[in-house]
C-alpha positions as CSV (number, residue, x, y, z in Angstrom):
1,X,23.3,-0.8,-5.1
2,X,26.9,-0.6,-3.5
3,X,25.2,-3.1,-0.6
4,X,25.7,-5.9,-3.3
5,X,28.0,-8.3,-2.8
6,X,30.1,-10.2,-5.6
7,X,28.1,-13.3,-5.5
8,X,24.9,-11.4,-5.7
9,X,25.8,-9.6,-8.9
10,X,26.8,-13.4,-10.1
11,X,23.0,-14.2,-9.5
12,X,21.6,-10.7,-10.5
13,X,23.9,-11.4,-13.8
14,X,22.6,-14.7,-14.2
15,X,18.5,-13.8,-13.6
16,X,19.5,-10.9,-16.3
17,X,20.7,-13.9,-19.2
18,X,17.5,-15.7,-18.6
19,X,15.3,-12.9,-19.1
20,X,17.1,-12.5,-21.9
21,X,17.9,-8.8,-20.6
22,X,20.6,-7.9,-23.7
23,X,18.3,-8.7,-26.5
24,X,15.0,-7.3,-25.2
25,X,16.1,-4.7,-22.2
26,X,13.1,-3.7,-20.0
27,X,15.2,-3.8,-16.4
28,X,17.6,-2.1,-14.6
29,X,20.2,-3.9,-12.6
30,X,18.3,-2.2,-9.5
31,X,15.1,-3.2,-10.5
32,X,16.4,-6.8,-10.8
33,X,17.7,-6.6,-7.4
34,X,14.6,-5.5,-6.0
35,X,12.7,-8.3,-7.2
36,X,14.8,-10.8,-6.7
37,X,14.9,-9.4,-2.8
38,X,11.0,-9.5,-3.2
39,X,11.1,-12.6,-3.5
40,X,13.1,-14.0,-1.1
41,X,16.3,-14.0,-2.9
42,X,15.0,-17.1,-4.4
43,X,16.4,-17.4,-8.1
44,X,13.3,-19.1,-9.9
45,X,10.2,-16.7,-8.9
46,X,12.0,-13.9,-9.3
47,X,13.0,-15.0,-12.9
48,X,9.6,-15.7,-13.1
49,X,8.1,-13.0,-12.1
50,X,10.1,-10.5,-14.5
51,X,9.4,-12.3,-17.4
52,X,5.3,-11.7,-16.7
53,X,6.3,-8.6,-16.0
54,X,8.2,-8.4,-19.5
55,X,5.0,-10.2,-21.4
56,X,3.4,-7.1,-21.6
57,X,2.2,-6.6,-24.8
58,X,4.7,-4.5,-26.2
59,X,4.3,-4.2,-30.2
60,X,3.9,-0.3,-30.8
61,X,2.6,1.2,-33.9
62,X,3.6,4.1,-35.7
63,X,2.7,5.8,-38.8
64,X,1.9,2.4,-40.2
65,X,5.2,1.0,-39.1
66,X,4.7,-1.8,-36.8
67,X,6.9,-4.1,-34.5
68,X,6.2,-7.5,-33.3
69,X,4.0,-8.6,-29.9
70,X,6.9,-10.3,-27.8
71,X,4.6,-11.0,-25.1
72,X,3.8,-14.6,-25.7
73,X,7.4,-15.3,-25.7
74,X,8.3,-14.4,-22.5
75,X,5.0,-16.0,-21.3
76,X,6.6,-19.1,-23.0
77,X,9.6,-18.6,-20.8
78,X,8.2,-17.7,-17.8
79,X,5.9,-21.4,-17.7
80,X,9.7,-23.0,-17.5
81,X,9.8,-21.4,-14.4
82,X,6.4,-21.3,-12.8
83,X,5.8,-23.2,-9.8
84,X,3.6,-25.9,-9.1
85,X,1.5,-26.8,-5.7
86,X,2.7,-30.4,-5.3
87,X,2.2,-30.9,-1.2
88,X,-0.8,-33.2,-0.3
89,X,-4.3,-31.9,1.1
90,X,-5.5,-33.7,4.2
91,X,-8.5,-34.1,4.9
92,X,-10.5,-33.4,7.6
């Protein structure tokens, strides 16, 4: 990752708070920067696309001790960033 400049680790830092990376951590710095490279270095779909990747269901059971789905809420914050097709069809 040393081919990272200072205003990329501003954005990778940034894409990190709205996945909400420090209270549920699923992603590397690396893997951040990959995506967001994936998509075109374009802020929203990557953010987007980590938190579906994050919605996985990921409660886990153990000897009767149980945590919490969290997939629906990163589903919930993923739709803020979702894109829409807005152009106009023509017709033929």
């Amino acid at each position: 990752m040393s081919d990272i400049s200072n205003s990329d680790n501003a954005i990778l830092r940034r894409i990190s708070i709205e996945i909400r990376e420090e209270q549920a951590p699923y992603f590397s710095m690396e893997d951040i920067f990959y995506y967001y490279e994936k998509n075109n270095r374009d802020i929203n779909a990557t953010i987007y696309e980590l938190l579906i990747l994050k919605s996985e269901d990921s409660s886990i059971t153990l000897s009767g001790l149980s945590t919490q789905d969290t997939s629906s809420y990163f589903l919930r914050l993923a739709s803020r960033y979702k894109r829409f097709n807005t152009g106009v069809l023509t017709g033929g």
